[in-house]
C-alpha positions in Angstrom: 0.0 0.0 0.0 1.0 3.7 -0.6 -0.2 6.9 0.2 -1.9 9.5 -3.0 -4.2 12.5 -2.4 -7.6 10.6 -1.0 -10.2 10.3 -4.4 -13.1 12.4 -3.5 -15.9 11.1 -5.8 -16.9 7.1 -5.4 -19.4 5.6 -7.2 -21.3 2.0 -6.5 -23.0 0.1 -9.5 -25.7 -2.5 -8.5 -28.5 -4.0 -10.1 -31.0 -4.9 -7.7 -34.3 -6.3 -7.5 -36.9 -5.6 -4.8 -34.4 -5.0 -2.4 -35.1 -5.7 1.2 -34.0 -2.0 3.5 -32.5 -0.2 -0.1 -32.8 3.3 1.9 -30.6 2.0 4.8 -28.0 0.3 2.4 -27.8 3.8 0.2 -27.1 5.5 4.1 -24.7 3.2 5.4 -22.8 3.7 1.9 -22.7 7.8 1.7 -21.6 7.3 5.8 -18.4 5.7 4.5 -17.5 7.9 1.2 -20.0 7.0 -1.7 -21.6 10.0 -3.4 -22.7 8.4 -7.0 -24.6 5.6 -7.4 -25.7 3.4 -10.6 -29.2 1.3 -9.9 -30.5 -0.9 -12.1 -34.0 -1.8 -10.7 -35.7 -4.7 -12.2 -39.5 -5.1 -11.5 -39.4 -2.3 -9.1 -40.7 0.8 -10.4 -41.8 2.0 -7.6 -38.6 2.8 -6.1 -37.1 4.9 -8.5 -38.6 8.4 -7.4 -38.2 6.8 -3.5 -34.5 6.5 -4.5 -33.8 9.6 -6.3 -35.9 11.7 -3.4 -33.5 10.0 -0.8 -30.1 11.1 -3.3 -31.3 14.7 -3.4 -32.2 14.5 0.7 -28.5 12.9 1.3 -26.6 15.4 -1.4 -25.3 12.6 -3.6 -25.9 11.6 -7.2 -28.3 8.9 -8.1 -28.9 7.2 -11.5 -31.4 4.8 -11.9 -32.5 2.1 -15.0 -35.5 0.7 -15.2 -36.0 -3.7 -16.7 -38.0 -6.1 -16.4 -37.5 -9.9 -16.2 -39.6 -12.5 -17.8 -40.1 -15.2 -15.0 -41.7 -17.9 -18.1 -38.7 -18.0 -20.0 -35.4 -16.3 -19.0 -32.5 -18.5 -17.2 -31.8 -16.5 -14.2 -29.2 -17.5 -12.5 -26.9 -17.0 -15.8 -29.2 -14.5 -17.6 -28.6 -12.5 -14.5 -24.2 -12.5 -14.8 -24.9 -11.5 -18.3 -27.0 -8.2 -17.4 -25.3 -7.2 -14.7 -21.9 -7.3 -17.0 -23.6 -5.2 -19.6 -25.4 -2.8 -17.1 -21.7 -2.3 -15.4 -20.1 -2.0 -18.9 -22.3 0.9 -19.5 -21.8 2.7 -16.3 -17.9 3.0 -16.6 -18.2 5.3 -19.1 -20.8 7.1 -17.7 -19.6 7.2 -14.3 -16.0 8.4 -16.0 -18.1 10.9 -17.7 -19.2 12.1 -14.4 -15.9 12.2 -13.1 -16.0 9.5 -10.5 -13.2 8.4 -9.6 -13.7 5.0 -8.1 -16.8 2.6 -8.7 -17.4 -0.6 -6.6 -19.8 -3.7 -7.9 -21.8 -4.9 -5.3 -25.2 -6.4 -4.3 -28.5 -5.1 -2.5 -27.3 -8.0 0.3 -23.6 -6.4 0.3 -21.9 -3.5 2.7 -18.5 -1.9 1.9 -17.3 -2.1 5.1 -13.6 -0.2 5.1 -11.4 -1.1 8.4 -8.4 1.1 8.3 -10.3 4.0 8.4 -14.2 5.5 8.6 -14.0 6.8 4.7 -13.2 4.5 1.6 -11.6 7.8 0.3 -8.7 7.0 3.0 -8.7 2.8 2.3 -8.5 3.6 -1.5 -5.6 7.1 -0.9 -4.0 4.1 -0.3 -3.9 1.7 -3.4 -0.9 1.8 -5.4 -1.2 3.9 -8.2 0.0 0.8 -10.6 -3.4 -0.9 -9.6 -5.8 -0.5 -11.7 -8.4 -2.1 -9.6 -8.6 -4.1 -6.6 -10.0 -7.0 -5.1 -11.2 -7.3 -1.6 -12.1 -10.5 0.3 -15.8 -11.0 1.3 -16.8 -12.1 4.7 -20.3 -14.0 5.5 -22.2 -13.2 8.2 -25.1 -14.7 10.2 -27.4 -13.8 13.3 -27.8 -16.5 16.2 -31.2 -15.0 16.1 -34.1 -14.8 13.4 -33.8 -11.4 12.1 -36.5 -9.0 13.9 -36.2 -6.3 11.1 -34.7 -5.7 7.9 -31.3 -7.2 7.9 -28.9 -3.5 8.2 -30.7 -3.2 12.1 -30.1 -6.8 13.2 -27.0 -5.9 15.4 -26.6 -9.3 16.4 -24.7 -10.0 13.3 -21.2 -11.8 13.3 -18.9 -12.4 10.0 -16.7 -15.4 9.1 -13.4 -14.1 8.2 -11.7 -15.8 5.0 -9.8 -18.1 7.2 -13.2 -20.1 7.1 -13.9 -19.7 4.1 -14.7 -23.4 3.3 -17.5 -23.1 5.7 -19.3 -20.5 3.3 -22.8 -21.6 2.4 -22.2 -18.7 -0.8 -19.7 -17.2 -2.8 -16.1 -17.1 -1.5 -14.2 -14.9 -4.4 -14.7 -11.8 -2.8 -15.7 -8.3 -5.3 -13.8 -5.9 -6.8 -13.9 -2.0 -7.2 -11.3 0.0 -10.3 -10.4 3.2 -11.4 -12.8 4.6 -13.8 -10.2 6.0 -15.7 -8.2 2.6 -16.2 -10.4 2.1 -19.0 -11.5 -1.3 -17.6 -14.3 -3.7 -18.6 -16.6 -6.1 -16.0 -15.2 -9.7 -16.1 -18.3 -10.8 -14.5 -19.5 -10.4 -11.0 -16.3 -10.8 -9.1 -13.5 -8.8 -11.2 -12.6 -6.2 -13.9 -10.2 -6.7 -16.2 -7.9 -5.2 -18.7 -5.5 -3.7 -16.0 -3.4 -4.8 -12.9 -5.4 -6.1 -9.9 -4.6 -5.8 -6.3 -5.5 -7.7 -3.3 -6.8 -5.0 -0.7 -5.8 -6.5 2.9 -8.6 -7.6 4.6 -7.3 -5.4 7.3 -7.9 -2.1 4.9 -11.3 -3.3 4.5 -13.5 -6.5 3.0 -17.0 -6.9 2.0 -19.9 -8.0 4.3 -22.5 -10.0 2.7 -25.7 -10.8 4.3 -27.2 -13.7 2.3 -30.4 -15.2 3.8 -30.3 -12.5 6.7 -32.5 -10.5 4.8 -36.0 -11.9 5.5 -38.6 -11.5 7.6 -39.6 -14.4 10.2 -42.9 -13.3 10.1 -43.3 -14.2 6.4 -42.8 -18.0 6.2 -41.2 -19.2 3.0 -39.5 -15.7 3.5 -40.1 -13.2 1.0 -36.8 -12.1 -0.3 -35.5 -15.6 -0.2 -38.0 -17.2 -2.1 -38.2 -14.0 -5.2 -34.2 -14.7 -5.4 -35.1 -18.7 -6.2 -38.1 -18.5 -8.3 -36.1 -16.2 -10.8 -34.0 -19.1 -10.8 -37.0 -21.7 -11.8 -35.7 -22.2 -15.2 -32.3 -22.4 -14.7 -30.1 -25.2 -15.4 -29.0 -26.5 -12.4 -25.8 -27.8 -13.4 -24.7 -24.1 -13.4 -25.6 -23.6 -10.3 -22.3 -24.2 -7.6 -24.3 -24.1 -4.2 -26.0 -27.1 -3.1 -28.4 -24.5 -0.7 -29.3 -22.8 -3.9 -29.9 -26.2 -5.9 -32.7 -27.2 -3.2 -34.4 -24.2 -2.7 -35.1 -23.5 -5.9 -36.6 -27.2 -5.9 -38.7 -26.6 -2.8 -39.9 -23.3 -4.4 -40.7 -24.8 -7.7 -42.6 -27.6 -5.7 -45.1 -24.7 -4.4 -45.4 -26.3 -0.8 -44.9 -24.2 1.7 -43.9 -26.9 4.2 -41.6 -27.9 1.9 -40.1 -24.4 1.7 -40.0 -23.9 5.1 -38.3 -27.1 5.8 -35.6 -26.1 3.5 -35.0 -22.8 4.3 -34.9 -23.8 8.4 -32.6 -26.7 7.2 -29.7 -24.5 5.7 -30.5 -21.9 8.3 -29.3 -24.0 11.0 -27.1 -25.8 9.1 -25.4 -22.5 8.6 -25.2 -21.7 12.6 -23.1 -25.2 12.6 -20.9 -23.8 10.5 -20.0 -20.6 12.5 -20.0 -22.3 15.3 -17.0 -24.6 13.4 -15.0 -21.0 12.6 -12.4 -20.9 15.3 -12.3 -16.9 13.9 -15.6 -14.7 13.6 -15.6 -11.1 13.7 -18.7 -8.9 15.4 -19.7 -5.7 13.4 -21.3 -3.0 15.2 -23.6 -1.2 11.9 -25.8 1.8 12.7 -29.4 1.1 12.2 -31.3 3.4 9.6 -35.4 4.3 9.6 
């Protein structure tokens, strides 16, 4: 790592879809350095003004897209890669246009969560200027307890560090963020290419993603995890690497709720074994957002 005059404009690109506490994600971000952001929204309308009234009330830049998916036909789980490449494609050069001079790829599920400082603009000061973009390690986190909100106020929330990283139920290859000016194209979720990557440290700052925290135990298949598997209904399910993923799109293309809920409980507490195997988890204290 070296030290450059700290970036002052940071952009995130995301495409989400009926995202569970979009509001409190959007704070938490602009709280650690973000001031652009890139939202794709598919099948959620609605949001669009709720998102751009929130930009203007936080002072930051917001750019939204509007699509649509067609539940009957469309592979999702690879369909979905594919547009997110081309939506992130297309917001490099806009977000160079707009003189940003960082931009991260993350998810509605995801939190950029730097650790050597309170402002990504001090992590990213300093990245060797060489690096064209860099790669940081993503932790997995899990609450003891059913969530009693949406996912960004359950404070009981501990991370697995990448030492366990063989205990993930999801993805383990972490996501990346690059310099809009390097010119660089998406290489899929994970990584850019065309330009010299660079591991961050985890101890500059790593990725927290919250997958299956954000549901409501009040809603039984929970809501946000069964729209994720029914968009993946038609997918081939050779292509799909997580054995939790292969079965609950099963039990929700079965249409029995029992069924769901067996599953979902299953790979719930089959994920609280799992922590409880990690000899190294990390507590994060994140502010909760109305």
């Amino acid at each position: 790592m070296s030290t450059s005059a700290a970036p002052q404009k940071l952009g995130i690109v995301s495409l989400q879809r009926k995202p569970p506490d979009v509001l409190g994600w959007m704070q938490y971000h602009v709280d650690v350095g973000i001031n652009h952001f890139y939202i794709w929204l598919e099948d959620s309308d609605d949001l669009k003004p709720v998102l751009e009234r929130a930009a203007r009330k936080m002072g930051v830049s917001m750019y939204v897209e509007l699509g649509h998916v067609n539940r009957s036909t469309e592979d999702n789980y690879s369909d979905l890669m594919s547009r997110q490449t081309q939506f992130v494609n297309r917001m490099l050069g806009k977000s160079r246009g707009d003189g940003v001079d960082w931009i991260f790829h993350i998810d509605d599920d995801e939190l950029l969560h730097p650790r050597s400082g309170d402002s990504w603009k001090d992590v990213l000061a300093k990245v060797d200027p060489k690096c064209s973009s860099i790669h940081m390690t993503n932790w997995e986190g899990y609450s003891p307890a059913q969530p009693s909100g949406p996912w960004l106020e359950d404070s009981g929330v501990r991370y697995m560090t990448s030492t366990c990283k063989h205990l993930y139920a999801a993805y383990t290859n972490g996501k990346s963020a690059t310099r809009t000016s390097a010119g660089q194209q998406s290489h899929g979720p994970h990584h850019f290419r065309g330009g010299k990557e660079c591991e961050l440290p985890e101890s500059e700052g790593v990725v927290l993603h919250h997958d299956s925290l954000a549901m409501s135990p009040d809603d039984l298949p929970p809501k946000q995890w069964y729209e994720k598997n029914i968009l993946r209904a038609h997918s081939d399910m050779s292509k799909i690497p997580f054995d939790a993923a292969i079965e609950s799109v099963k039990a929700v293309k079965s249409g029995s709720a029992a069924d769901q809920r067996r599953v979902w409980e299953k790979f719930r507490s089959q994920k609280g074994q799992q922590f409880k195997s990690c000899p190294d988890t990390v507590g994060v204290q994140l502010p909760s957002y109305q």
